[in-house]
N, C-alpha and C positions, 0 to 999 in steps of 0.2 A: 504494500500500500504506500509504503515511503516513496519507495521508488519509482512507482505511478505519478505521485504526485510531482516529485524532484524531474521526471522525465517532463511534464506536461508544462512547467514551470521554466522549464530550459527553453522548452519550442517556443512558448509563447515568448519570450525575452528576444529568440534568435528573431522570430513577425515585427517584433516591434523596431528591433536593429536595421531590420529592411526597407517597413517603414521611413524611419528616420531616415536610413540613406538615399530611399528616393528622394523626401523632401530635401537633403542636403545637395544632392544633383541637382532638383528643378530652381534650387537657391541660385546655386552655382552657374547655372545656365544664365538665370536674370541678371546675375551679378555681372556675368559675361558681355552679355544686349548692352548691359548700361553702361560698363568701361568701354567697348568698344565706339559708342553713340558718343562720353564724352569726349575722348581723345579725337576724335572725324570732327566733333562739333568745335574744338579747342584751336586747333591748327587747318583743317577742311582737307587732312589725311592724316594717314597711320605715320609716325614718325617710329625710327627704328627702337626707342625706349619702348613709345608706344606696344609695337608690335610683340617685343618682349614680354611684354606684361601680359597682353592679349592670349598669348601662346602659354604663359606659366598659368595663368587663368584656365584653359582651354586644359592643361595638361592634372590642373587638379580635378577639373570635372572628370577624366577619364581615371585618375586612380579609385574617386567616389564610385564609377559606374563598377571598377575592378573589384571593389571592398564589397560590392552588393552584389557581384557574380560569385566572389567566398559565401556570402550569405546565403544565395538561393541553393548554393553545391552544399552548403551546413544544412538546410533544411530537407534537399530532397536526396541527403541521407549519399551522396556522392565523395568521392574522392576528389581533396582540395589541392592536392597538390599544383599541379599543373596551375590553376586559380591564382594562387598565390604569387606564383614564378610569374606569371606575367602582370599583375599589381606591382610586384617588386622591380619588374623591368619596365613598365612603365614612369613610375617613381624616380629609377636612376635617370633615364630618359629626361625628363622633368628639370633634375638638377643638372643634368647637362647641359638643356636650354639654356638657363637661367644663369647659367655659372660667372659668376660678376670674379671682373679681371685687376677691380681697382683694389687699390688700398697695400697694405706692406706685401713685397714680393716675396718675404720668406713662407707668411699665412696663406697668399693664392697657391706658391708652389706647394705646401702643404695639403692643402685642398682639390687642388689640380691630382695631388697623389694618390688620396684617398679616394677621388670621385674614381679615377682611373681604377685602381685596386678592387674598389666595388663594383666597376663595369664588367671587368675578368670575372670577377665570384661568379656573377649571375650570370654571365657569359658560358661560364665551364659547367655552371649548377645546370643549365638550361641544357646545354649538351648531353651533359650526364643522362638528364631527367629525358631527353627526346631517344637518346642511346639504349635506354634502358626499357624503353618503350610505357612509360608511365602517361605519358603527353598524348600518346594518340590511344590509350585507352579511356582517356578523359574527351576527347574531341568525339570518342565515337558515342558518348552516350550524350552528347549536347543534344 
C-alpha cells in the first residue's frame, strides 16, 4: 500500500514537471517574439550582439523542449539515456554560441579549455552511447 501510494505520488510530480516545462517553453518562446521585436525595433535590424542573444534565447528554448522529452521518456516508463545525451549536447552547443571572448585572457583561455574538454566528453559519450547501440534502440520506440 506504501508503495502504491509512493508510486502514484512520483507520477503525479513527474505530470506536473511536464507541465511546468511546457509552460517554461511557451514563456520562452514569448520571451523570444519580444527580444527579437525589440532589438529590429531599437536599430531597424539584428545587430551581431543582437543576434547573439536571439540565438542563446533560441538555444535555451531547445534545452527546455530537451528537459521535457526526459520527462515524457520518465513517464512512458522508457529509456533516458539517449534523452539526456542530447539535452546535454545541446546545452554544450549553447555555450559555444554564447562563448564571450572579453575580459582576462588567462579566464577565457581557461574557459575556452573547459568548454572544449566538455565538447570531447559528450563527443566520445555520444559515440560510445550510438556504438553500443543504446541511441537507436531509443529512436526506434519514439
Amino acid at each position: 500500500m506504501f508503495n502504491d501510494l509512493m508510486h502514484k505520488i512520483v507520477d503525479f510530480l513527474e505530470r506536473v514537471i511536464s507541465v511546468l516545462l511546457v509552460v517554461m517553453a511557451t514563456l520562452g518562446i514569448v520571451d523570444l517574439v519580444v527580444e527579437m521585436y525589440d532589438a529590429v525595433t531599437k536599430t531597424g535590424f539584428l545587430t551581431p550582439e543582437a543576434i547573439v542573444k536571439v540565438l542563446d534565447s533560441v538555444l535555451i528554448v531547445f534545452v527546455v523542449l530537451e528537459l521535457f522529452n526526459i520527462a515524457l521518456a520518465y513517464l512512458q516508463r522508457r529509456d533516458v539515456i539517449g534523452t539526456v545525451m542530447e539535452a546535454g549536447l545541446v546545452a554544450v552547443v549553447r555555450k559555444l554560441v554564447i562563448f564571450e571572448t572579453s575580459g582576462d585572457a588567462a579566464y577565457v583561455l581557461m574557459k575556452g579549455a573547459a568548454l572544449a574538454l566538455l565538447i570531447v566528453a559528450v563527443g566520445v559519450t555520444w559515440y560510445l552511447l550510438r556504438r553500443s547501440g543504446v541511441s537507436e534502440r531509443r529512436a526506434q520506440t519514439d
